[in-house]
C-alpha positions in Angstrom: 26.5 -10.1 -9.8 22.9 -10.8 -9.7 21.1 -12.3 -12.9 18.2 -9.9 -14.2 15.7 -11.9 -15.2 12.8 -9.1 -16.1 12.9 -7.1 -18.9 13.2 -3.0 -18.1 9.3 -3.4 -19.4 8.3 -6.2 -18.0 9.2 -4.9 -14.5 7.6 -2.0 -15.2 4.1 -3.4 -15.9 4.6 -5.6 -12.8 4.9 -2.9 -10.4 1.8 -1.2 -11.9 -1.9 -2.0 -11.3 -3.7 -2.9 -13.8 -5.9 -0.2 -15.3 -9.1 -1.8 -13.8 -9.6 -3.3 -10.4 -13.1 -5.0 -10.1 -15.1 -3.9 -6.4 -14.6 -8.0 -5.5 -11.0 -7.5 -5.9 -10.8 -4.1 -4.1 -13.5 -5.3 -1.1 -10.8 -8.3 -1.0 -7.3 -7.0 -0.9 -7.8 -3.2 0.3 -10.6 -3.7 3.0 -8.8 -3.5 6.6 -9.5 -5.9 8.9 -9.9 -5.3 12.6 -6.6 -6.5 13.1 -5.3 -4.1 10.3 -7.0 -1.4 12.2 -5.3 -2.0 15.2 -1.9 -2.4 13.5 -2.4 1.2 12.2 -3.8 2.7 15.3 0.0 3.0 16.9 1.4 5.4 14.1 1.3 8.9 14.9 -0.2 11.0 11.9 -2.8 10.5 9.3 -0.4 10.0 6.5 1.7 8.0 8.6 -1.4 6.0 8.9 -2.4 6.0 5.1 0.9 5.3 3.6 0.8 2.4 6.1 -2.7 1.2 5.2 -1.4 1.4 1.1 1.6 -0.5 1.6 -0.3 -3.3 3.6 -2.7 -3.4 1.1 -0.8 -3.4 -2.1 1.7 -6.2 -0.8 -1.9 -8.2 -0.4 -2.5 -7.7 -4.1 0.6 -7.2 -5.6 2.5 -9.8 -4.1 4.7 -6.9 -2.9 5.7 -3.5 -1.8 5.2 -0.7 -4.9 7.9 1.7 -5.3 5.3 5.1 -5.8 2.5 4.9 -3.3 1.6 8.4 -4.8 1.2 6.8 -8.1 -1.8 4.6 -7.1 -4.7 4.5 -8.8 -6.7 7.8 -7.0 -10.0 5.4 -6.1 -7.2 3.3 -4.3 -6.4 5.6 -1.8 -10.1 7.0 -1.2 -11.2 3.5 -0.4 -8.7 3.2 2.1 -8.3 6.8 3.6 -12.5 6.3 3.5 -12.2 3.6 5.9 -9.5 5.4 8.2 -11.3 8.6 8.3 -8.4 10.3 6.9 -8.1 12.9 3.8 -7.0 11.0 1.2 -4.6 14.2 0.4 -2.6 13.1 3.7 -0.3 10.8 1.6 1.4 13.7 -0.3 3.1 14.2 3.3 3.8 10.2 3.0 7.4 9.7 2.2 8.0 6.2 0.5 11.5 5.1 1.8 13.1 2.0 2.7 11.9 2.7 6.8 8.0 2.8 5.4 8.3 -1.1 4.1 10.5 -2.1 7.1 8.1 -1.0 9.0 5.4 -2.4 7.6 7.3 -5.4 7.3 8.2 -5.8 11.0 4.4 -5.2 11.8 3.5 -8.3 9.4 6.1 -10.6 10.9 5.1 -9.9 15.0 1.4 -10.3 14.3 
């Protein structure tokens, strides 16, 4: 059996973002490259495209994947939807499952 090594708390503040994110940071971690762009291009549907985006980004800054996209910070998801030209709304139709981060995941390890 694996050892826990986080608290229940500790976890849970990890997998948070913090309650302020500075415009350095966000212009760092959440801006998407060209190369992001393109990686994004081949998905079908605006929230297929967003939900894709947020993961991408958040494993930049986090260090990995969130388990609730839909509980990023709302200025989060503008920022990137802003730059994808898609309602930031389109990630209520964004289901977070195990396929999302595989995907993503598969994306990161062929580019």
């Amino acid at each position: 059996m694996p050892a826990q090594f986080l608290s229940d708390s500790d976890h849970d503040r990890l997998n948070r973002f913090p309650q302020e994110i500075t415009q350095t940071d966000l212009d760092r971690f959440f801006w998407l490259s060209p190369d992001d762009h393109r990686a994004i291009l081949g998905l079908r549907s605006d929230h297929n495209r967003l939900g894709f985006a947020l993961f991408l980004c958040c494993l930049r800054y986090l260090g990995f994947f969130p388990e609730q996209l839909l509980q990023l910070p709302a200025f989060i998801i503008e920022y990137v939807a802003v730059q994808l030209q898609v309602s930031a709304d389109a990630l209520s139709l964004y289901e977070t499952h195990e396929y999302s981060v595989l995907t993503v995941s598969s994306v990161l390890l062929l580019a």
